[in-house]
SEBA-411477 format. One record per residue (C-alpha): residue number from 0; x, y, z; residue in one letter. Coordinates in steps of 0.25 Angstrom, whole numbers, plus 5000, padded with zeros to 4 digits. Example, Ala and Ser with C-alpha at 12.3 -4.5 7.8 and 13.67 -1.06 7.14 Angstrom:
REM residues 2
[atom 0,[5049,4982,5031],"A"]
[atom 1,[5055,4996,5029],"S"]
REM end
This chain:
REM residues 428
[atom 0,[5211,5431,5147],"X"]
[atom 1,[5213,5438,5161],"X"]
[atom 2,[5224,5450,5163],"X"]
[atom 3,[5235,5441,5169],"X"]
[atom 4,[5235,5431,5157],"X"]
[atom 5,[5239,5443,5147],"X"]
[atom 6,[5248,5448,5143],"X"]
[atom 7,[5263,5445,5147],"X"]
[atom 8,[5270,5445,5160],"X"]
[atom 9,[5281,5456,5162],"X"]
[atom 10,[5293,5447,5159],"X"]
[atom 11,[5305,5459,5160],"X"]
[atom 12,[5315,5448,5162],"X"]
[atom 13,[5312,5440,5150],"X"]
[atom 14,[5315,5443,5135],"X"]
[atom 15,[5302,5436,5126],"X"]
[atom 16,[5307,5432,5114],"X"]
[atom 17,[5294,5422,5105],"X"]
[atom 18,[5298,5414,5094],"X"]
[atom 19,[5286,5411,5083],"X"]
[atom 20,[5286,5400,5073],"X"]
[atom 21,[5275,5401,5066],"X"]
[atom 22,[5275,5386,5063],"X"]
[atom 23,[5272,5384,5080],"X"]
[atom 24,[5261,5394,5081],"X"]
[atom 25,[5261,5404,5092],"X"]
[atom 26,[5256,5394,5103],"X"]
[atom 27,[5269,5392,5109],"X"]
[atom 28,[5280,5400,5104],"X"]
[atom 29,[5295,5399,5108],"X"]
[atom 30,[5297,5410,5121],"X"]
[atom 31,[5313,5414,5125],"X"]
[atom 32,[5312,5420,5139],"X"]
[atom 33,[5327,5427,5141],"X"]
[atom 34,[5332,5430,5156],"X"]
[atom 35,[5338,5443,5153],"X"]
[atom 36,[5342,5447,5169],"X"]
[atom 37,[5358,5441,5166],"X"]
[atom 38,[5359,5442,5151],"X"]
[atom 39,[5372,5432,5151],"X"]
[atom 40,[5363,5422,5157],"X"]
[atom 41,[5350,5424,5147],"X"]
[atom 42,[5342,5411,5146],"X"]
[atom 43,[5333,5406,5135],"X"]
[atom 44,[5321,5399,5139],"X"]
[atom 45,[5311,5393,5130],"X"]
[atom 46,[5298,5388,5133],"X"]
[atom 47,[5295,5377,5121],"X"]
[atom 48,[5281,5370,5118],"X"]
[atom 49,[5281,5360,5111],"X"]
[atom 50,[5270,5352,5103],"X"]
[atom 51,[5272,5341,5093],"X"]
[atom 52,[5263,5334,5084],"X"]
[atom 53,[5262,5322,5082],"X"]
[atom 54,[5274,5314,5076],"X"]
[atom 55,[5283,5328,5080],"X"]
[atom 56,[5295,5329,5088],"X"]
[atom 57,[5298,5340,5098],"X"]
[atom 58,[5311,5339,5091],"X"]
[atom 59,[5322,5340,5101],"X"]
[atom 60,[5331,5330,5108],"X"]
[atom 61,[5333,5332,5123],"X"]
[atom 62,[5348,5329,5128],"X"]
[atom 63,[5355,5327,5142],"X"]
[atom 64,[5368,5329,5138],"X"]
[atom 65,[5383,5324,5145],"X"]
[atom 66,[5387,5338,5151],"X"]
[atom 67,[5376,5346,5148],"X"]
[atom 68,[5365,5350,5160],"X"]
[atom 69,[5351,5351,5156],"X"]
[atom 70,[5340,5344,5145],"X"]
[atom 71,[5345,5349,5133],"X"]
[atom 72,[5339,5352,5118],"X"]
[atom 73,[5346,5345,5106],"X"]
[atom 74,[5344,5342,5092],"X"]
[atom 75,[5330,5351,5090],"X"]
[atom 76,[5324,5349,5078],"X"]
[atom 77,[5327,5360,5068],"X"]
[atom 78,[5312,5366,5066],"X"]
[atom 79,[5307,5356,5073],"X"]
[atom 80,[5296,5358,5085],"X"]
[atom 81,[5306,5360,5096],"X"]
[atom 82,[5315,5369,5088],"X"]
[atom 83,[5302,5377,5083],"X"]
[atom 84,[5298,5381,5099],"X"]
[atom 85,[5311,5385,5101],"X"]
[atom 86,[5320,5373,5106],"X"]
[atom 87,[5335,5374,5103],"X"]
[atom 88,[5348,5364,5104],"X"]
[atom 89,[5354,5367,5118],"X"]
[atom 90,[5341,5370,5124],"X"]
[atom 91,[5338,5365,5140],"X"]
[atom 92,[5324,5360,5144],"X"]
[atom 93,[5322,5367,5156],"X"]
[atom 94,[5306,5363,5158],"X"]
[atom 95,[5297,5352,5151],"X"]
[atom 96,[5282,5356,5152],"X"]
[atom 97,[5286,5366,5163],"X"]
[atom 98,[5293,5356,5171],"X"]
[atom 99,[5308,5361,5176],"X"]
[atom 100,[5318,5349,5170],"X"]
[atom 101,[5332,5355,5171],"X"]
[atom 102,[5340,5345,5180],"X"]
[atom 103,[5328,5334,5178],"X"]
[atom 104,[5334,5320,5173],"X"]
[atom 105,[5334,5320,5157],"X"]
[atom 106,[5325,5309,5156],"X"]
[atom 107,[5315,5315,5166],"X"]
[atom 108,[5314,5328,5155],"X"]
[atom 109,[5314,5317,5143],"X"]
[atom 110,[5302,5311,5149],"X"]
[atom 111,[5293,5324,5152],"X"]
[atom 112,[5296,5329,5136],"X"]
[atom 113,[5294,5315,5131],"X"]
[atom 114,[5279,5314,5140],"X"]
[atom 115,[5275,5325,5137],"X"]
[atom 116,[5269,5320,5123],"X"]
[atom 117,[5269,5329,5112],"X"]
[atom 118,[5270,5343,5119],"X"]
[atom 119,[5280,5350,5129],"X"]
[atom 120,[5284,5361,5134],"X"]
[atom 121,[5299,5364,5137],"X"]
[atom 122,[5307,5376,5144],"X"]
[atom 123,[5321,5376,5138],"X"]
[atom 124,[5334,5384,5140],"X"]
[atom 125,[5344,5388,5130],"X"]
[atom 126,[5356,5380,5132],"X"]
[atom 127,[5366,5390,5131],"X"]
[atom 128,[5359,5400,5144],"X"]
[atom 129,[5356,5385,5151],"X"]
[atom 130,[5373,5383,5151],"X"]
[atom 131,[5373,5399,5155],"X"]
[atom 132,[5365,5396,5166],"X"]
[atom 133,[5369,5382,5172],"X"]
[atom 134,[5382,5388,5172],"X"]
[atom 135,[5376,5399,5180],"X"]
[atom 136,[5371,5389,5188],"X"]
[atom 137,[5357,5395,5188],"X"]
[atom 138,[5343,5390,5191],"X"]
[atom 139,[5337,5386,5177],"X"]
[atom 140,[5322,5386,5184],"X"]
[atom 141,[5327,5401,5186],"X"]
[atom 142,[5324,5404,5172],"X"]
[atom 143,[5311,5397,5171],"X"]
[atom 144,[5301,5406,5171],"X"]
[atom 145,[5291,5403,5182],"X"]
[atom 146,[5277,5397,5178],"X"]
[atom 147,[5270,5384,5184],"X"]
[atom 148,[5266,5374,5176],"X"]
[atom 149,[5251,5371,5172],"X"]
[atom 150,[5244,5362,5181],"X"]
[atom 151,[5237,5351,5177],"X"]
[atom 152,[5227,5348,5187],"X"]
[atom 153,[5216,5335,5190],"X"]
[atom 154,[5203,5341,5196],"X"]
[atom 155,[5192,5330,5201],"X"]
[atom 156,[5177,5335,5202],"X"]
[atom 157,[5173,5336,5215],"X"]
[atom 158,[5156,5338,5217],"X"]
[atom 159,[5160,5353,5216],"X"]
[atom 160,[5167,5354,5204],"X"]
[atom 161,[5182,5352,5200],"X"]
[atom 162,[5185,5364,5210],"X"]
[atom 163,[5187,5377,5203],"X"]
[atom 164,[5180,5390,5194],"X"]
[atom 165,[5186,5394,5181],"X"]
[atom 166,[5185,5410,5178],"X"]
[atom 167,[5186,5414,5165],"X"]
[atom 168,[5186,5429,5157],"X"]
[atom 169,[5172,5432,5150],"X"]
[atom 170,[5176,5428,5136],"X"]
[atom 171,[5190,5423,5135],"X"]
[atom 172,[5191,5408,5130],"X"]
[atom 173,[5202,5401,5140],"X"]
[atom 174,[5204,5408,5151],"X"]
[atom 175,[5199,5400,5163],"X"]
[atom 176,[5203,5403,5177],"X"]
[atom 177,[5202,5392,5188],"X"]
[atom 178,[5199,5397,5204],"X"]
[atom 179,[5201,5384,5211],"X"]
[atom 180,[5193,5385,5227],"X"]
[atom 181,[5202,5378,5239],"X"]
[atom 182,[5202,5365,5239],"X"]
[atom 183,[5192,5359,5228],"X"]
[atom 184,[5195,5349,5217],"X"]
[atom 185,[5202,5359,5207],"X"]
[atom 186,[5213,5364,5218],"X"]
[atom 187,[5215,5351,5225],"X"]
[atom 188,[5219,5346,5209],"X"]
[atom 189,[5228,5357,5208],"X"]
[atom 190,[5224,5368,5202],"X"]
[atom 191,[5228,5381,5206],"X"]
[atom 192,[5218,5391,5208],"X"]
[atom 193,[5217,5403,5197],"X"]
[atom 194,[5224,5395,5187],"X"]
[atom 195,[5221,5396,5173],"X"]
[atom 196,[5212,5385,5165],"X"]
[atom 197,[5221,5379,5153],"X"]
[atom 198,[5216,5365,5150],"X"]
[atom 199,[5204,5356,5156],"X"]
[atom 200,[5206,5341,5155],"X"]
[atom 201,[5217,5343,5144],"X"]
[atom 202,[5209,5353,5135],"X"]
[atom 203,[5215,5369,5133],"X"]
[atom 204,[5203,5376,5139],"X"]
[atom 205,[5210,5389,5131],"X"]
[atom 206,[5197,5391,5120],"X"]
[atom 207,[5186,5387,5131],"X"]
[atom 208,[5176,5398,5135],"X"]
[atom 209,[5172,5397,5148],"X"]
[atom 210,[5157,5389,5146],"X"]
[atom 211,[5167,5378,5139],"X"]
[atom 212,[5175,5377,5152],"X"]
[atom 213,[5163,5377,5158],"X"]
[atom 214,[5158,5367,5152],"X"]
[atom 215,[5171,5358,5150],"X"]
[atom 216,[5171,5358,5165],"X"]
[atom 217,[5158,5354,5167],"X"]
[atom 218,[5161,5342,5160],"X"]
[atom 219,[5174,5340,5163],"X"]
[atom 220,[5180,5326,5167],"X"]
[atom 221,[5183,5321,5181],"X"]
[atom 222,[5195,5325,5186],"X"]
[atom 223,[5196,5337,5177],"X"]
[atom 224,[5211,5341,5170],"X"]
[atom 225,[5215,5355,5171],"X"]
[atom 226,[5226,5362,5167],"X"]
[atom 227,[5230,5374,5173],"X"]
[atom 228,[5240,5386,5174],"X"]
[atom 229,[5241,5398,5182],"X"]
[atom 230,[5241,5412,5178],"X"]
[atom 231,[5257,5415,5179],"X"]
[atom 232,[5261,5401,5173],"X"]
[atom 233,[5250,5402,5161],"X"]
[atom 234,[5255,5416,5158],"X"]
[atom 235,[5269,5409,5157],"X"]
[atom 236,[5267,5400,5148],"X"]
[atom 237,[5257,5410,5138],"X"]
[atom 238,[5267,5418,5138],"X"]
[atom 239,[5278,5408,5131],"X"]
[atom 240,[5266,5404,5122],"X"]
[atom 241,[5267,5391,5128],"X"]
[atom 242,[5253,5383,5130],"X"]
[atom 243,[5251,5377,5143],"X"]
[atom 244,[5246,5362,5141],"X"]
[atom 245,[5244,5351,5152],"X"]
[atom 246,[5256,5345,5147],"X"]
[atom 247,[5265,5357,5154],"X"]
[atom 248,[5256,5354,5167],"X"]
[atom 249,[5259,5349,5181],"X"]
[atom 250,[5252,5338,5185],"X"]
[atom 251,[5258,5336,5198],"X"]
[atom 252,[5243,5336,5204],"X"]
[atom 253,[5236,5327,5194],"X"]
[atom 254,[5233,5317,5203],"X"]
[atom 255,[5237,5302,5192],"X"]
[atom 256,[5251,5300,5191],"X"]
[atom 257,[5259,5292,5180],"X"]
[atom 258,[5264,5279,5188],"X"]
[atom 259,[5278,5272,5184],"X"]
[atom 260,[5276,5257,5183],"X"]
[atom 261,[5289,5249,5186],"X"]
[atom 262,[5289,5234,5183],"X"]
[atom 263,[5297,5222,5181],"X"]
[atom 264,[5288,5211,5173],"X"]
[atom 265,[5288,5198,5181],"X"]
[atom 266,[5286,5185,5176],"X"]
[atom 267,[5271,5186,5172],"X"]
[atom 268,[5273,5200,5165],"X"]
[atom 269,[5269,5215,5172],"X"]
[atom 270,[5254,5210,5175],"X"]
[atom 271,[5246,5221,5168],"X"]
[atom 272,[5240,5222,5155],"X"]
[atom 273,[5242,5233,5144],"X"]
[atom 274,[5228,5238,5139],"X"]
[atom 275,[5225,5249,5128],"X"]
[atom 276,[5213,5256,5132],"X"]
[atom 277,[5208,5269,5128],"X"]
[atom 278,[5210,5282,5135],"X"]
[atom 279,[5200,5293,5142],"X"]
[atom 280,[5205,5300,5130],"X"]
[atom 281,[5202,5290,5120],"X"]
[atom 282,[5216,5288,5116],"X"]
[atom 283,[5222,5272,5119],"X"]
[atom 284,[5232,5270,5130],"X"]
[atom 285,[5237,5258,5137],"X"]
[atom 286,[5230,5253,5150],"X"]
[atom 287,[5235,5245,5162],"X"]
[atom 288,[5227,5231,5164],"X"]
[atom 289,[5224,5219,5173],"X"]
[atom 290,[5236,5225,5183],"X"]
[atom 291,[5238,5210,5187],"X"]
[atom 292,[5241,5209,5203],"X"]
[atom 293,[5256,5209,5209],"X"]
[atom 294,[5263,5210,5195],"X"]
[atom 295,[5272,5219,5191],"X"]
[atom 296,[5263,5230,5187],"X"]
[atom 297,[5253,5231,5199],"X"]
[atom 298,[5267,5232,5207],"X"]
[atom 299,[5271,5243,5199],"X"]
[atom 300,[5258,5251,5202],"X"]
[atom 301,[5249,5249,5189],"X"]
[atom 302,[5234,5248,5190],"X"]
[atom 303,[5223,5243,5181],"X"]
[atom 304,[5222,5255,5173],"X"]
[atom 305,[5234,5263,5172],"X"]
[atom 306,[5236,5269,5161],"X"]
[atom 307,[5250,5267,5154],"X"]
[atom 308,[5257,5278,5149],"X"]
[atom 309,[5272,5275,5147],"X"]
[atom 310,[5281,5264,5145],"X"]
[atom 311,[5296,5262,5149],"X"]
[atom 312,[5295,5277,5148],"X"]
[atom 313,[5290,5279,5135],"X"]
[atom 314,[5277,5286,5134],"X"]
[atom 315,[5265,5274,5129],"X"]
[atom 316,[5255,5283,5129],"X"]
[atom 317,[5255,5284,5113],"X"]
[atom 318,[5258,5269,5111],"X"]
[atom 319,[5247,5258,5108],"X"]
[atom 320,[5247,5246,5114],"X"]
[atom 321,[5257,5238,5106],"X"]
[atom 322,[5266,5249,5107],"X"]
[atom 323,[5267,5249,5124],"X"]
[atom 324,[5267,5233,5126],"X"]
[atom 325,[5279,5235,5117],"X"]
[atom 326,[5285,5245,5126],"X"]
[atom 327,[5281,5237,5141],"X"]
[atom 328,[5289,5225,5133],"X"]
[atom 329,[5301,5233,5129],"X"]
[atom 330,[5308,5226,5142],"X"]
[atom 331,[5303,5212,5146],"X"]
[atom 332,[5306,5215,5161],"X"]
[atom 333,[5301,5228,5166],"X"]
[atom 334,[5293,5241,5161],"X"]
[atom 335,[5289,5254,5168],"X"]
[atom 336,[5276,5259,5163],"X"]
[atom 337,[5271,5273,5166],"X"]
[atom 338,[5254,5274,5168],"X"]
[atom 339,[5243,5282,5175],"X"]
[atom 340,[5231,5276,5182],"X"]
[atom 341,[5218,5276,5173],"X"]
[atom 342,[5212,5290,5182],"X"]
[atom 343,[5226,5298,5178],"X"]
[atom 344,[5224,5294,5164],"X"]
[atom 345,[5211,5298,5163],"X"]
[atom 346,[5214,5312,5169],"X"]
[atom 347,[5226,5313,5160],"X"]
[atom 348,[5218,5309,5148],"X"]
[atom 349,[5210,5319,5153],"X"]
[atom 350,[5218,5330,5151],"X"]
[atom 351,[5225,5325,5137],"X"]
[atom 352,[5239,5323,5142],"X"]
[atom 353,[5248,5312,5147],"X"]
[atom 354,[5251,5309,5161],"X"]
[atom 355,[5267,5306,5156],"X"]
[atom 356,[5269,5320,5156],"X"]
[atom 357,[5269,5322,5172],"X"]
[atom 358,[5276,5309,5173],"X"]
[atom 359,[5289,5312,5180],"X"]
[atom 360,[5296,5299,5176],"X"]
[atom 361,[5307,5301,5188],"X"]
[atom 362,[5317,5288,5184],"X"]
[atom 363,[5321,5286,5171],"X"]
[atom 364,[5309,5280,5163],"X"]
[atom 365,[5312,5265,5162],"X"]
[atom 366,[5312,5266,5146],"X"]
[atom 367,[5322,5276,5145],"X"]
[atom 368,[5337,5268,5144],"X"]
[atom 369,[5349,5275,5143],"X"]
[atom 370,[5360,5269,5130],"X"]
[atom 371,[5373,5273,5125],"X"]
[atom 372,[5372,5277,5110],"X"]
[atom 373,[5384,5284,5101],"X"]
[atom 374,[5374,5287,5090],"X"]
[atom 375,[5370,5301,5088],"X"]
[atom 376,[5362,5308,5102],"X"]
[atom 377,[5349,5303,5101],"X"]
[atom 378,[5346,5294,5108],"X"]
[atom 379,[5331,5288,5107],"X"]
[atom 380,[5332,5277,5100],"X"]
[atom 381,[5317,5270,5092],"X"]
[atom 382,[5316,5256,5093],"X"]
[atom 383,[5304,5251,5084],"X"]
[atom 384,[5298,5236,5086],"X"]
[atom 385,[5288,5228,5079],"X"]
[atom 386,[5274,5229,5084],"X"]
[atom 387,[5268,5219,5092],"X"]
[atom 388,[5255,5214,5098],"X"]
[atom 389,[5255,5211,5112],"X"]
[atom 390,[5249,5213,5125],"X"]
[atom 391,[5254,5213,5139],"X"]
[atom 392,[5247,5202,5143],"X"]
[atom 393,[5249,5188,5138],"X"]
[atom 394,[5235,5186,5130],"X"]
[atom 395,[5236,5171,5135],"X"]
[atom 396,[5243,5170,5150],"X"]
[atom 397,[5237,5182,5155],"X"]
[atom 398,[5252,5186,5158],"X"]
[atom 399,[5257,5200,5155],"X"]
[atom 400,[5267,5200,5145],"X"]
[atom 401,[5277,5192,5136],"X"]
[atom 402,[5271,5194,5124],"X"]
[atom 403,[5282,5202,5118],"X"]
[atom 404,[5298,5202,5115],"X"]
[atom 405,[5303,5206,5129],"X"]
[atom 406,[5314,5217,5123],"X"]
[atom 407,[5308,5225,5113],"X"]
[atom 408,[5307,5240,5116],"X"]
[atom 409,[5293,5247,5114],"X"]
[atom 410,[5292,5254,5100],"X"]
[atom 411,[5297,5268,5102],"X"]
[atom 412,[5305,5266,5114],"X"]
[atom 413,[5315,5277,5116],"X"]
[atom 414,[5328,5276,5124],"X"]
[atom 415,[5335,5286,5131],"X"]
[atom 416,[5350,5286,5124],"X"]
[atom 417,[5364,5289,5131],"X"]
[atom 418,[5372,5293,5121],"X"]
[atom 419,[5387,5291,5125],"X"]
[atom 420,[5389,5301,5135],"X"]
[atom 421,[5383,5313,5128],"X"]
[atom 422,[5368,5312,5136],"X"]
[atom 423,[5353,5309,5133],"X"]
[atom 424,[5344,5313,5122],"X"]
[atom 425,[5331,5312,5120],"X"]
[atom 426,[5323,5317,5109],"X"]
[atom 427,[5309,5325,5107],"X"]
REM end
C-alpha cells in the first residue's frame, strides 16, 4: 500500500471514539466523530453499515413525524442489526449511501433505503445535537465531513483498449492505481485519473495480485464495470472501517437509465406480454414482450426487451412470475412499471447490483397510498392472496389481460400509513 493510504489523517478537530462487538467483526465498526470547536454545540455523527442476511431486518422504523423536522429513527431492535452498528431512538438520517437527504421528501429517502437491497449505508446524527443545531439554525452539510462518493463507471473497448494503465507496488495484493490519458474510452466513462481500483465488473479486486488483474482485464466483458474512488475519499471511508461497495456509488455517468412507465389500460389491455427469461447472471427476471403498436405500453415508452424491475413501486426483482402479474392486476385500471432496456440490464448484471438503487423516483411512487389508521404507529400493512396461474395475455384472444380478479393487491404489497396526525412510518 503506498504512503498516503496509511496511516490516519491529522484530525485535531475530531475526538475518535470505535465501538467493537465482537458478534460484527471488525469490518465495520461503529465511528463517533465529535466537533469539539463549541462544546455547547458538540454533534454526534455516526457512520452505520449495514448488512443482513437473508430473512433479517435492518431493524428500525423510519418516522416523519407532525412537529418534528428530519428522518427520524424509532423503535430499533434491541440487539438487533441496526442497534449492533450503533443506531439509537432519536437518531436523524443525514445520508443514504453517501447521498445528502436532510430536507428530501420522506418517501424519496424510504425509497433509496428500501432499493438498496440487503445492504446500506447511513450517516446519522444524535437527535438531541440535531434540535441543538436546527435551533442554531446551522448548515447540517457543515458537519459532514467532506469525501465524494465512489464512482461507478461503464467503459466500452475501443481498438485501443478501455483507455487507461493500472500501477501497482511490487508485492502488495490490492492496491491498483488507474492513469487514465485525455480523452480515451475510460475518461470519457468517467473515471478520474489516478483513482484507486476497488471492483472490476462487481468483483472486489482487494486479494488480486497484479498478473490476476492482468488477466481479468484481458478477458473482461464489453463495456467493462468499474468501481472506483479517489485517494482523499477512500482514506475517508478506511478510516470509519467502512467498506466501499458499488452500492454506495454514483452512477450519474452510466449511460442506461431506469424509465417510469405510466399507463391507463384501455379496452384491449396494456398490449405487451410478460415473459420470465433468464438473466446475464443466470438468475430469472421478468421481460418485456410483443410491445403491440399504439397501445398503451408503446405510448408509455416500453420496448421489446425491457427489463422490468418494479411494480406500482414495489421492487419485482425477487418475485416469480405468478407473483408480478398479481402485482400489474392489483388495480384493474392503471399501473406504473419501472424497467431498463436489455443493454442496462446486462451492464448491471454485470457488475452484480440492481439498477433501482440509482433510481431517483421524484413523485410519489404510484403504490405507495396514504390511510388514516388509530392502531399503534406502524403502518405497513401485509395483505396475502391465494396464488394464481395466469399470464398477461389472453391464451386464446391474443388480448393482454382479463384473466384475473381486477382488485386484488399483489402478495406483499406495502402501504404507506397516515396515522391520525402523528406522521409516516416505515419500517426496515
Amino acid at each position: 500500500m503506498k504512503k498516503e493510504k496509511e496511516g490516519l489523517r491529522d484530525t485535531a478537530e475530531l475526538t475518535v471514539k470505535f465501538e467493537f462487538n465482537p458478534k460484527d467483526g471488525i469490518d465495520n465498526p461503529v465511528l463517533s466523530l465529535a466537533e469539539d470547536a463549541e462544546p455547547e454545540e458538540e454533534s454526534q455523527l455516526r457512520f452505520c453499515f449495514l448488512k443482513k442476511e437473508d430473512g433479517e431486518s435492518f431493524g428500525f422504523w423510519l418516522r416523519q413525524e407532525v412537529g418534528e423536522s428530519g428522518h427520524i429513527v424509532r423503535r430499533v431492535t434491541p440487539g438487533g442489526l441496526a442497534h449492533r452498528r450503533g443506531l439509537r431512538n432519536g437518531d436523524r438520517i443525514l445520508e443514504v449511501n453517501g447521498v445528502y437527504v436532510e430536507g428530501m421528501e420522506h418517501f424519496r429517502v424510504v425509497w433509496k433505503i428500501k432499493s438498496s437491497g440487503k445492504q446500506v449505508s447511513l450517516t446519522v446524527l444524535d437527535g438531541n445535537a440535531y434540535e441543538l443545531s436546527k435551533a442554531l439554525s446551522r448548515d447540517l452539510a457543515q458537519l459532514l465531513p467532506h469525501h465524494h462518493q465512489p464512482r461507478l463507471c461503464c467503459i466500452p473497448k475501443a481498438q485501443s483498449g478501455f483507455g487507461f494503465t493500472v500501477s501497482a507496488p511490487e508485492g502488495v495484493k490490492g492496491t491498483f492505481r488507474l492513469s487514465v490519458p485525455k480523452d480515451g474510452p475510460a475518461d470519457k466513462a468517467g473515471v478520474p485519473d489516478g483513482s484507486w481500483l476497488l471492483e472490476l465488473n462487481g468483483v472486489s479486486v482487494e486479494s488480486w495480485t497484479s498478473a490476476q488483474l492482468n488477466k481479468k482485464l484481458k478477458h473482461s466483458s464489453n463495456p467493462m464495470g468499474v468501481l472506483v474512488i479517489d485517494a482523499e475519499s477512500e482514506d475517508f471511508y478506511r478510516q470509519r472501517g467502512i467498506k466501499v461497495t458499488a452500492s454506495m456509488a454514483d452512477a450519474s455517468l452510466v449511460p442506461f437509465e431506469v424509465k417510469k412507465l405510466e399507463m391507463e389500460r384501455s379496452q384491449d389491455g396494456y398490449g405487451f406480454l410478460l415473459k420470465e427469461e433468464k438473466c446475464c447472471s443466470g438468475k430469472r427476471g421478468q421481460f418485456l414482450r410483443e410491445v403491440d403498436a399504439g397501445m398503451p405500453a408503446e405510448k408509455a415508452g416500453m420496448k421489446d426487451g425491457d427489463r422490468l424491475l418494479a411494480v406500482n413501486g414495489e421492487s419485482a426483482e425477487d418475485l416469480d412470475h405468478q407473483e408480478v402479474v398479481l402485482r400489474i392486476r392489483a388495480d384493474s385500471s392503471r399501473v406504473t412499471l419501472l424497467a431498463i432496456d436489455a443493454e442496462g440490464s446486462k451492464f448491471y448484471d454485470s457488475v452484480g447490483i440492481s439498477p433501482l438503487l440509482f433510481y431517483d423516483e421524484k413523485d410519489p411512487a404510484a403504490g405507495w397510498t396514504l390511510a388514516h389508521a388509530s392502531s399503534p404507529p406502524s403502518l405497513l400493512q401485509e395483505s396475502k392472496i391465494p396464488p394464481v396461474t395466469a399470464c398477461l395475455r389472453h391464451p386464446s384472444t391474443g388480448s393482454h389481460g382479463n384473466e384475473l380478479p381486477p382488485d386484488q393487491p399483489g402478495e406483499n404489497s406495502w402501504a404507506l400509513i397516515k396515522e391520525g396526525q402523528d406522521g409516516l412510518s416505515q419500517a426496515f
